[in-house]
C-alpha positions as semicolon CSV with decimal commas, in nm:
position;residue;x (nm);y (nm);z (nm)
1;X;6,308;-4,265;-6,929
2;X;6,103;-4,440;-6,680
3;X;6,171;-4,326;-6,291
4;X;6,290;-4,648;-6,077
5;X;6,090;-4,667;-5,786
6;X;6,373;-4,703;-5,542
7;X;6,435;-4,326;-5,643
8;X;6,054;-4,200;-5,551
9;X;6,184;-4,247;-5,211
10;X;6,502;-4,078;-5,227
11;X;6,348;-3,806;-5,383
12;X;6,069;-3,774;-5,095
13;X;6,380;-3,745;-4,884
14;X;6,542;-3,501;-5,057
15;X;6,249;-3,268;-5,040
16;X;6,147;-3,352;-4,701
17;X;6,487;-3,242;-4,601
18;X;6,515;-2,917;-4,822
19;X;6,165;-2,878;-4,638
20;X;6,348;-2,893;-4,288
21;X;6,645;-2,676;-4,371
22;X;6,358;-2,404;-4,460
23;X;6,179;-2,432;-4,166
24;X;6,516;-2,360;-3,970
25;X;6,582;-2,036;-4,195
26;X;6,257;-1,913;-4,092
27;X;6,312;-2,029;-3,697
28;X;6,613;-1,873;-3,629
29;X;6,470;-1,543;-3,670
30;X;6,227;-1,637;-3,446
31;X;6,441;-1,783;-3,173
32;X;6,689;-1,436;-3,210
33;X;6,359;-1,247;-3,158
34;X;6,215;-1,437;-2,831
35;X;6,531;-1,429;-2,715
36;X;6,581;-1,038;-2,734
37;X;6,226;-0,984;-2,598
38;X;6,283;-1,227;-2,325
39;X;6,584;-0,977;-2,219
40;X;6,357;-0,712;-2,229
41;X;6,087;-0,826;-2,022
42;X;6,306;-1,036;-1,821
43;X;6,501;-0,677;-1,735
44;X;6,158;-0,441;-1,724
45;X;6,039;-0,758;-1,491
46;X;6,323;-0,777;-1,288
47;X;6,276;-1,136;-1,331
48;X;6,548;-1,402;-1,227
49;X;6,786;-1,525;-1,486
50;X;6,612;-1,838;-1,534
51;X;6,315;-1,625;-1,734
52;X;6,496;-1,632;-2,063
53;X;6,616;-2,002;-2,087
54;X;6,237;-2,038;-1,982
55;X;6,078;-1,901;-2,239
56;X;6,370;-2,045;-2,537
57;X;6,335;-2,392;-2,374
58;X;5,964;-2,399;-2,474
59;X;6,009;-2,289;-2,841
60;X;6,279;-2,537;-2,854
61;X;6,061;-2,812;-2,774
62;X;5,748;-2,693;-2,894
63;X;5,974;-2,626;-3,294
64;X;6,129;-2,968;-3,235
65;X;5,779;-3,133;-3,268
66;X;5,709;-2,907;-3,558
67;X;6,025;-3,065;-3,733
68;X;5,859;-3,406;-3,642
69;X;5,554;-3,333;-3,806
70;X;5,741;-3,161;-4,070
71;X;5,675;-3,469;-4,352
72;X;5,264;-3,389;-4,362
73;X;5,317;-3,022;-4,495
74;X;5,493;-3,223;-4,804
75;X;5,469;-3,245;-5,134
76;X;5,554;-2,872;-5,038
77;X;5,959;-2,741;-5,091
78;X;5,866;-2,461;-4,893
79;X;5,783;-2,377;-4,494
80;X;5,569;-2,098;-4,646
81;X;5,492;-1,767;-4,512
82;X;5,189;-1,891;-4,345
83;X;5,381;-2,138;-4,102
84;X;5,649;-1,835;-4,051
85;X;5,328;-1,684;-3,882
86;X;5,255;-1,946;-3,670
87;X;5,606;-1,969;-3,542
88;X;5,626;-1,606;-3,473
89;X;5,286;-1,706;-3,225
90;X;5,445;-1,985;-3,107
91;X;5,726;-1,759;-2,995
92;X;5,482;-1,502;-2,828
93;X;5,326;-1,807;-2,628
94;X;5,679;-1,941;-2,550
95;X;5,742;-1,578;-2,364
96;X;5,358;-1,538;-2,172
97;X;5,447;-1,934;-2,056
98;X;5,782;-1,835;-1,903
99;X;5,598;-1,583;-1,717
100;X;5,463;-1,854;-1,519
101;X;5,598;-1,832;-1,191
102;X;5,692;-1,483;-1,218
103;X;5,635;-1,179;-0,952
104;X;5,241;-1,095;-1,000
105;X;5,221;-0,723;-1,038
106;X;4,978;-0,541;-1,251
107;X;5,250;-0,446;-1,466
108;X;5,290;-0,806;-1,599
109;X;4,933;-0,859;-1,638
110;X;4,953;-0,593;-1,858
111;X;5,181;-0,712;-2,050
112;X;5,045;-1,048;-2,078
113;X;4,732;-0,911;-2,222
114;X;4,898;-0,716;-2,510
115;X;5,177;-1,028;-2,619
116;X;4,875;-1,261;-2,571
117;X;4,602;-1,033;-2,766
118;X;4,919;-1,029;-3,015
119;X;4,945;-1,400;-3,066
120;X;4,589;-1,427;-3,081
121;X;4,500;-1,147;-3,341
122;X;4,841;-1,317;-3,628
123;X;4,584;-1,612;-3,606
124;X;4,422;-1,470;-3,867
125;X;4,675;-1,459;-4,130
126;X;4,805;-1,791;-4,155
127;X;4,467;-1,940;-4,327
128;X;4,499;-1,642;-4,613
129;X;4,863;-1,637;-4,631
130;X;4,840;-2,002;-4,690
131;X;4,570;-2,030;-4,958
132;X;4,676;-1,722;-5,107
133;X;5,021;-1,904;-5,166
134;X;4,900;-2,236;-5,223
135;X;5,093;-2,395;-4,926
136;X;4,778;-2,507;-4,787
137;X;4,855;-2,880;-4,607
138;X;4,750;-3,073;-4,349
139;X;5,087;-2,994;-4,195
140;X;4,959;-2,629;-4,144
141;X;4,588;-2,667;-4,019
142;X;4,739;-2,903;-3,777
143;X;5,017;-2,657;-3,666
144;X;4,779;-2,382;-3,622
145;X;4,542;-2,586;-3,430
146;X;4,798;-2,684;-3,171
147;X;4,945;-2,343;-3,138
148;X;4,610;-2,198;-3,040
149;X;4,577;-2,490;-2,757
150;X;4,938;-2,433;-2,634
151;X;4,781;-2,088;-2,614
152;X;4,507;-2,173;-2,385
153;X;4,688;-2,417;-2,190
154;X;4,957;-2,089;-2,135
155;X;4,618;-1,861;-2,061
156;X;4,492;-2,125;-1,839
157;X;4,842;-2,139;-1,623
158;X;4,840;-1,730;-1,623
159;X;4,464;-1,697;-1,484
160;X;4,545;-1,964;-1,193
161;X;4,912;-1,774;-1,178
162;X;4,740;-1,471;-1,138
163;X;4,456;-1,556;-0,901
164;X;4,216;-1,520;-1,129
165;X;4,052;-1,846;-1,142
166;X;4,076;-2,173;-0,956
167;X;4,268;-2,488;-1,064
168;X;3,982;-2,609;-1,247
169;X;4,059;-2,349;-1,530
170;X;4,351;-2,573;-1,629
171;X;4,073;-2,806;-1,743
172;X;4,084;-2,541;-2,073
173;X;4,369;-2,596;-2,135
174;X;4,414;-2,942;-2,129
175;X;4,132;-3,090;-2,273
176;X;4,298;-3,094;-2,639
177;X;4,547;-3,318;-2,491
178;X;4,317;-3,557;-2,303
179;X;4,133;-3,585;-2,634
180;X;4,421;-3,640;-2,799
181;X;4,526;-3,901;-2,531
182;X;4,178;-4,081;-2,525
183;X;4,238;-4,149;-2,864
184;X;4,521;-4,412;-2,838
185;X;4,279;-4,643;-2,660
186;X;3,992;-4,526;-2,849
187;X;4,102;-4,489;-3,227
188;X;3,788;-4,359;-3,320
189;X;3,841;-4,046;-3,139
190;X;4,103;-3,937;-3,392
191;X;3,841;-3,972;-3,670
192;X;3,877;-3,622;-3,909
193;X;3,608;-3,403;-3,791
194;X;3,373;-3,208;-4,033
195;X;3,445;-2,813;-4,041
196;X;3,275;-2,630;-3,795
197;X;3,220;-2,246;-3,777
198;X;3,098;-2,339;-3,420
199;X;3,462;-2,477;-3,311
200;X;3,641;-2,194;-3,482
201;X;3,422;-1,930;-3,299
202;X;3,441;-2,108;-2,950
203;X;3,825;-2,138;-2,929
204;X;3,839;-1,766;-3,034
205;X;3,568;-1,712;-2,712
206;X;3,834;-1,925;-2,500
207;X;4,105;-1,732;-2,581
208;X;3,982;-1,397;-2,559
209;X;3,775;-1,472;-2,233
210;X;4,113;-1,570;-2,057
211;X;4,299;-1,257;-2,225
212;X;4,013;-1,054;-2,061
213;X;4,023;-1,240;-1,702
214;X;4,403;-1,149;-1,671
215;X;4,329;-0,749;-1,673
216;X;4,377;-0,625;-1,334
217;X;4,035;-0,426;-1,349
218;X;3,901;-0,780;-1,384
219;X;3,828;-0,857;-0,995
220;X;3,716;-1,165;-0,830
221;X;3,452;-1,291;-0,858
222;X;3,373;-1,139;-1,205
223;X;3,702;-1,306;-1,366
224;X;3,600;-1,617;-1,193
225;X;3,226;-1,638;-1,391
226;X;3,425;-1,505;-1,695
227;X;3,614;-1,781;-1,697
228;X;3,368;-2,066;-1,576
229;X;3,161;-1,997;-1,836
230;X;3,386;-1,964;-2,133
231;X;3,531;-2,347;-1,955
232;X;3,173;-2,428;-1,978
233;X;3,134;-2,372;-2,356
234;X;3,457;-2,511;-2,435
235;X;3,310;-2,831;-2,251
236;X;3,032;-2,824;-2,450
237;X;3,177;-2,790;-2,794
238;X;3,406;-3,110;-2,673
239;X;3,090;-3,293;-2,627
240;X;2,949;-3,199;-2,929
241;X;3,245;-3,315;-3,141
242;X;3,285;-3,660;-2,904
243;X;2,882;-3,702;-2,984
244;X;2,962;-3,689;-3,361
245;X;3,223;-3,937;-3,340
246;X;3,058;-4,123;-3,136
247;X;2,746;-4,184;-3,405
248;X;3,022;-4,249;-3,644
249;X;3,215;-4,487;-3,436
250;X;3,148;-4,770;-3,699
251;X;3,226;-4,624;-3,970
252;X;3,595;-4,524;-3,835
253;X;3,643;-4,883;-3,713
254;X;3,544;-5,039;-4,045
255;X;3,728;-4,768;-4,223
256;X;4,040;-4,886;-3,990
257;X;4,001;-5,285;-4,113
């Protein structure tokens, strides 16, 4: 028997929302776990009782915009043990970002460096777990990609938190976003760029030359350089990317009509 067309998109539904209640299984873990190491630190820390709702406030928001852009990781039934990686990151970042704000001590910094070098090292098991499981999507590159610059937007906010750099460092982390910004006016921006071993290897620079800038033995004005330059690459790999698009500007736009 033929399938009536009116039911291709009732059955899209029904998987995109089997897809959603599995992404909640594997969040609530995730949530129970930030929230019992956000008592932890918040207690070690002596922190006030706003650190907690802090740090569960931004993997709220941060997983509701994972449910939003839940529909690309379909034809999939399954969140996938790959994407329960990311959101176990996501959760590390959420607790380093609520530490913004927070009593400097070397004690923190510290800790900052080992949930950080934590988040940073799961980054590569998602891309195995995912092929090796064929839950490979765009869904998942895409979630990956953002966790990483929520993680050097939170690095960014720690080295200025910490003294460690000047407000300019903030420019690392939010150049994603401008990017992603420009591209509203600029459609072209948003073109898919080609893989690059080059981008892969400078946002794992980025990240691990912030990690490094937030040890204490990491004075001014060494910490400073340390993280100019690593800004400065970033900066360059940017331009390289906007200089690609850029000679390929016509083809998006004719591509768009």
């Amino acid at each position: 028997m033929l399938t009536r067309s009116s039911d291709v998109p009732a059955a899209g539904a029904e998987r995109l929302a089997a897809l959603r209640r599995d992404a909640w299984r594997e969040a609530l873990p995730c949530f129970l776990m930030l929230a019992a190491l956000a008592a932890l630190v918040g207690r070690l820390g002596e922190f006030g009782p706003w650190f907690q709702l802090k740090a569960l406030a931004v993997f709220a928001a941060a997983f509701a915009l994972v449910l939003a852009g839940l529909a690309a990781h379909a034809p999939n039934a399954r969140f996938g043990a790959a994407n329960r990686v990311t959101l176990g990151r996501l959760a590390l970042i959420a607790l380093l970002a609520a530490l913004v704000g927070e009593v400097v001590a070397d004690a923190v910094a510290w800790g900052c460096i080992t949930v950080a070098t934590g988040a940073a090292l799961l980054d590569g098991l998602d891309g195995p777990l995912a092929r090796h499981g064929g839950l490979a999507s765009d869904f998942g590159a895409r979630f990956d990609m953002e966790t990483d610059a929520l993680l050097v937007l939170v690095l960014s906010l720690l080295a200025l938190h910490f003294g460690k750099a000047g407000a300019w460092i903030l420019a690392a982390g939010l150049m994603r976003y401008l990017f992603v910004l420009a591209a509203r006016p600029w459609p072209w921006l948003a073109r898919a760029l080609p893989p690059s071993q080059r981008r892969k290897t400078v946002c794992v620079v980025q990240i691990a030359s912030l990690i490094v800038c937030l040890c204490p033995a990491i004075a001014l004005p060494w910490s400073r350089a340390l993280a100019a330059a690593s800004l400065a690459l970033l900066a360059a790999s940017f331009a390289i990317d906007v200089a690609w698009l850029v000679r390929h500007r016509q083809l998006s736009l004719e591509t768009a009509t």
